[in-house]
C-alpha positions as MATLAB code, in Angstrom:
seq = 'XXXXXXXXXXXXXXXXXXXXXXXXXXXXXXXXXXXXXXXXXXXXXXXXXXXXXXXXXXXXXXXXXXXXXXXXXXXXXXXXXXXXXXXXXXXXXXXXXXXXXXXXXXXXXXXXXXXXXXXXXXXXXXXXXXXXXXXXXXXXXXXXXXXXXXXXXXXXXXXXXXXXXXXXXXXXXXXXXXXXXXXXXXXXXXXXXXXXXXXXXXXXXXXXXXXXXXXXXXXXXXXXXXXXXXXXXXXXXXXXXXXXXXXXXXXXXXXXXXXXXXXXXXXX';
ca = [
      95.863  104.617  104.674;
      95.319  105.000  107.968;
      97.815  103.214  110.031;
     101.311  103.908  111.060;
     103.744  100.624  111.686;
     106.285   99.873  109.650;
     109.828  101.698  109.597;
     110.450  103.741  106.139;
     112.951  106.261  104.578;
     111.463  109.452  106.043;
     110.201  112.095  102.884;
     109.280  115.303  103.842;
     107.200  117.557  101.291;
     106.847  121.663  101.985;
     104.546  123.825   99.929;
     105.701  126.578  102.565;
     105.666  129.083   99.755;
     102.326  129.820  100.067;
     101.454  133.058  102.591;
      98.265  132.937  104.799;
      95.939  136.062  103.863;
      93.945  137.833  106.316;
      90.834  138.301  103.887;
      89.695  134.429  103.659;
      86.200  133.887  105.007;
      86.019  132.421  108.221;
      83.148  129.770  109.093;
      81.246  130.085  112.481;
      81.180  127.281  114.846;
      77.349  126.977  114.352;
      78.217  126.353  110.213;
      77.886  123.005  108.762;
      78.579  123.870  105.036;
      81.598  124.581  104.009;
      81.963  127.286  101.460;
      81.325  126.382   97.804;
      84.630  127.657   96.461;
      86.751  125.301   98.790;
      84.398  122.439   98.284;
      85.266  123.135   94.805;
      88.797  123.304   95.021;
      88.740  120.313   97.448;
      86.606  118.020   94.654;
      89.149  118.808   91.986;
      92.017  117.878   93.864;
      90.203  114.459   95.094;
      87.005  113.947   92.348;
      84.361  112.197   93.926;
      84.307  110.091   90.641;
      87.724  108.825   91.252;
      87.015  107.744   94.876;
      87.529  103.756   94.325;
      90.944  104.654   92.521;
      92.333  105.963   95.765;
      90.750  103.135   97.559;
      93.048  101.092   95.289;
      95.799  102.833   95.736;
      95.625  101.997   99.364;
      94.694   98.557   98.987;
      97.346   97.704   96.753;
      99.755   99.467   99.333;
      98.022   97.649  102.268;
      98.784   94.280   99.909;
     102.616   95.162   98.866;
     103.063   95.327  102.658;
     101.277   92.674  104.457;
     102.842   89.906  106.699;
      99.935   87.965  106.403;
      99.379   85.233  103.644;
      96.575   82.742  103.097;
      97.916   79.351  103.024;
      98.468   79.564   99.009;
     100.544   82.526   99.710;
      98.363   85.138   98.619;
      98.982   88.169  100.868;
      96.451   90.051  102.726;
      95.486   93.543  103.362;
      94.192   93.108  106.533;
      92.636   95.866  108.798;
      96.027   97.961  107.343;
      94.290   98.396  104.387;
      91.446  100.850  106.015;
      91.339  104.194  103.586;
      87.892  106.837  104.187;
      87.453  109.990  103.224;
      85.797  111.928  106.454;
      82.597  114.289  105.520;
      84.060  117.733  104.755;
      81.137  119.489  106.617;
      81.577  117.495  110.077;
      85.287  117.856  109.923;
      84.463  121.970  109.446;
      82.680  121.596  112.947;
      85.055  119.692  114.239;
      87.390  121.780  113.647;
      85.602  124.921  114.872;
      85.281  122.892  118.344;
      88.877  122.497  118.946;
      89.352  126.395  118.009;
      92.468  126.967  115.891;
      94.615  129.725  117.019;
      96.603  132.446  114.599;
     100.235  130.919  114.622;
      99.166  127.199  115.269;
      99.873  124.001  113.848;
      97.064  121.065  112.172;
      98.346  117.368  112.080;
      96.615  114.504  110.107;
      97.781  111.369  111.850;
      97.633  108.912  109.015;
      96.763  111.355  106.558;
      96.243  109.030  103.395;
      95.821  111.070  100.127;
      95.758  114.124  102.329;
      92.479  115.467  101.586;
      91.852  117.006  104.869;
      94.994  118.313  105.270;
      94.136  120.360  102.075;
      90.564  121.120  103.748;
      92.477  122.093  107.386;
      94.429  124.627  105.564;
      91.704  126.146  103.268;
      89.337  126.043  105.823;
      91.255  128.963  107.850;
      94.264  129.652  105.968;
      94.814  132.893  107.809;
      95.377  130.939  111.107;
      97.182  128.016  110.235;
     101.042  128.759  110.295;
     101.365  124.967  108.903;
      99.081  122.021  107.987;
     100.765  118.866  108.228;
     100.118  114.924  107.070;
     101.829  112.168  108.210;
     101.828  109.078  106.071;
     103.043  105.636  105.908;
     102.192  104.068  102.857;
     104.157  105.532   99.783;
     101.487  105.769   97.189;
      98.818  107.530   98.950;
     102.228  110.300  100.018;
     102.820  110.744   96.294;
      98.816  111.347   95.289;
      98.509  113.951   98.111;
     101.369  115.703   96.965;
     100.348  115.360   93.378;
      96.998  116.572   94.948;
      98.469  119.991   95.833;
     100.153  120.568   92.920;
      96.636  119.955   91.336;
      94.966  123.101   93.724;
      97.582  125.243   91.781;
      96.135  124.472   88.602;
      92.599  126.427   89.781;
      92.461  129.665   88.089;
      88.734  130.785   89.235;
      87.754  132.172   92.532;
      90.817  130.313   93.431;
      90.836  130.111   97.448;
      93.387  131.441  100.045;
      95.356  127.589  101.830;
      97.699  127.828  104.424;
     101.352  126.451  103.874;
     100.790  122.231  104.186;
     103.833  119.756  104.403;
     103.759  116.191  104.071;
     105.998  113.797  105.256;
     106.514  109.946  104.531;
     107.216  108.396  108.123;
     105.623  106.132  110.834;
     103.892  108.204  112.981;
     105.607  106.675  116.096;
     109.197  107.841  115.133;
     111.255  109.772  113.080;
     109.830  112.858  111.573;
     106.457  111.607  111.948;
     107.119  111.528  115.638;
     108.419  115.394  115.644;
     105.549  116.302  113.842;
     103.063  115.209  115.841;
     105.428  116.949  118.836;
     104.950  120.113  116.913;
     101.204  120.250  116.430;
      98.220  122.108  118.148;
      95.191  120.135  116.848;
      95.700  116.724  115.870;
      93.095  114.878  114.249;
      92.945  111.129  113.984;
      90.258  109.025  111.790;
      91.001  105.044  111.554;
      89.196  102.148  112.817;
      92.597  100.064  112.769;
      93.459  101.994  115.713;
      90.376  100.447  117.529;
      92.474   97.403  118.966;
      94.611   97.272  122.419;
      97.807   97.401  120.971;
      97.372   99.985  117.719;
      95.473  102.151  120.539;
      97.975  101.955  122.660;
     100.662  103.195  120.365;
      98.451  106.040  118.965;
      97.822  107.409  122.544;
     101.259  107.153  123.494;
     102.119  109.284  120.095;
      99.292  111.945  121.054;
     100.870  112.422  124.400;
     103.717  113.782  123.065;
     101.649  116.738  121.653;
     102.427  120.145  124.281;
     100.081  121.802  126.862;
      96.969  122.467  125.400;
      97.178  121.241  122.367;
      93.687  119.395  120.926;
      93.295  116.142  119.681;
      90.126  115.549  117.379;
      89.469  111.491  117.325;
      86.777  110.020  115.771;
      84.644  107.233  116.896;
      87.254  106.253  119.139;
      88.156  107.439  123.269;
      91.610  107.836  123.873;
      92.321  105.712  127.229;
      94.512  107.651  129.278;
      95.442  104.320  131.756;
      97.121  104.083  127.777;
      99.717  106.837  128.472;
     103.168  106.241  129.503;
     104.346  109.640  130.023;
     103.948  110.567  133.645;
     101.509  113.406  134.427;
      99.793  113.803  130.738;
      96.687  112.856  130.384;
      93.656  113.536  127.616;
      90.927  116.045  129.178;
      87.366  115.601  126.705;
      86.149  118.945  126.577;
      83.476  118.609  123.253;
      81.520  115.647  121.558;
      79.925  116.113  118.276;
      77.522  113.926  116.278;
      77.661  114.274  112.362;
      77.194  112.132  109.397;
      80.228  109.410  107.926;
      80.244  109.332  104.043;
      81.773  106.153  104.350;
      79.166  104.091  106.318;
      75.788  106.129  105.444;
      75.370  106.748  109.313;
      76.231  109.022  112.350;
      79.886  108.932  113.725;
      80.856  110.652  116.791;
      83.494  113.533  117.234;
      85.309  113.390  120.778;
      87.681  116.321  121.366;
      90.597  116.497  123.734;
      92.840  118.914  125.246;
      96.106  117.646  126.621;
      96.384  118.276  129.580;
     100.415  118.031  131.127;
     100.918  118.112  135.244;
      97.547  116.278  135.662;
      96.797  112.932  137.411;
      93.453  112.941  135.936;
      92.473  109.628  133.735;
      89.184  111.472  132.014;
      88.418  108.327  129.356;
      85.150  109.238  127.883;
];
């Protein structure tokens, strides 16, 4: 799921047990092909043959939530009910672009089953000091925590993560809120945020993020005549092209640095 709106009881999930080892291989930022042993790992924890199961998990969340009804007062999933699964080798790139640091911090803003928070933190588990998702709908929380639990059942050429979290929260408040305050790299995949006023609330979220901090966004400019907070504003410093899974063609990668103290309204 990957919208934030609706007030919940805040969850919070740690698997902050696990120590970052300096020995995991490192991808360049020319790679797009993620190592076989975490696309391994990753495809147990989320098997490609059980893709329209988590589709249904979010649909039937989008469903148990909706305010909208048809007139027979069946409810409706609406544009809530949007739930992809981004292609592992673009988001490598991506992430490569906005150049992790040792010590920082990976958000998934409407993280669904949390697959690429589990791909953030295996991807460079030795920089990572915390990989976090931030989900609204309850279901999808529960199978990326079950999800985890699953990479702990590998025994074989097992690879290094980083420590992950997830939390149960609107992204606009609460501990979804700090989170995002906390992060380095954000990264934020949903078409439902394509509208004026989800837009609007997403940008004002990312501009909470500190100095320098990098916001991956996909297929979607963040407007910076968007942001409230006085002096922040969203600098695009890299644009990728790579494929979608979902749709079958290219999507676009737009990375930002926040940029605090700056009267500058870069949009595109």
């Amino acid at each position: 799921m990957r919208r934030c709106r609706r007030k919940r009881p805040h969850k919070t999930v740690n698997f902050l047990f696990f120590f970052a080892t300096t020995g995991a291989r490192q991808l360049h930022s020319s790679a797009f092909s993620i190592p076989a042993n975490i696309k391994a790992a990753i495809d147990r924890c989320y098997p490609p043959t059980s893709y329209a199961d988590r589709r249904s998990v979010a649909y039937d969340a989008a469903l148990s939530s909706s305010t909208k009804f048809t007139p027979e007062g069946i409810p409706l999933a609406g544009d809530s009910m949007t739930y992809g699964e981004f292609d592992l080798d673009f988001f490598a790139k991506l992430l490569e672009c906005a150049n992790p640091q040792s010590g920082e911090t990976f958000v998934d803003v409407g993280s669904g089953a949390g697959r690429l928070v589990l791909a953030a933190a295996l991807l460079h588990p030795s920089k990572w000091a915390n990989c976090h998702g931030v989900e609204l709908s309850s279901p999808l929380h529960d199978a990326a925590i079950a999800a985890r639990y699953e990479f702990e059942n590998i025994k074989q050429d097992k690879p290094h993560i980083a420590p992950c979290q997830y939390t149960l929260s609107s992204c606009m408040e609460g501990e979804g809120l700090q989170a995002i305050k906390m992060a380095n790299v954000a990264f934020s995949y949903a078409v439902t945020w394509a509208n004026d006023e989800t837009h609007g609330k997403l940008v004002r979220a990312l501009a909470e993020l500190p100095d320098g901090a990098r916001v991956i966004s996909i297929d979607l400019p963040l407007k910076n005549d968007m942001v409230t907070n006085e002096g922040v504003s969203f600098e695009l410093v890299a644009k990728e092209v790579g494929a979608n899974e979902e749709t079958g063609e290219d999507t676009v990668g737009l990375i930002y640095k926040v940029v605090r103290g700056s009267k500058e309204t870069e949009t595109s």
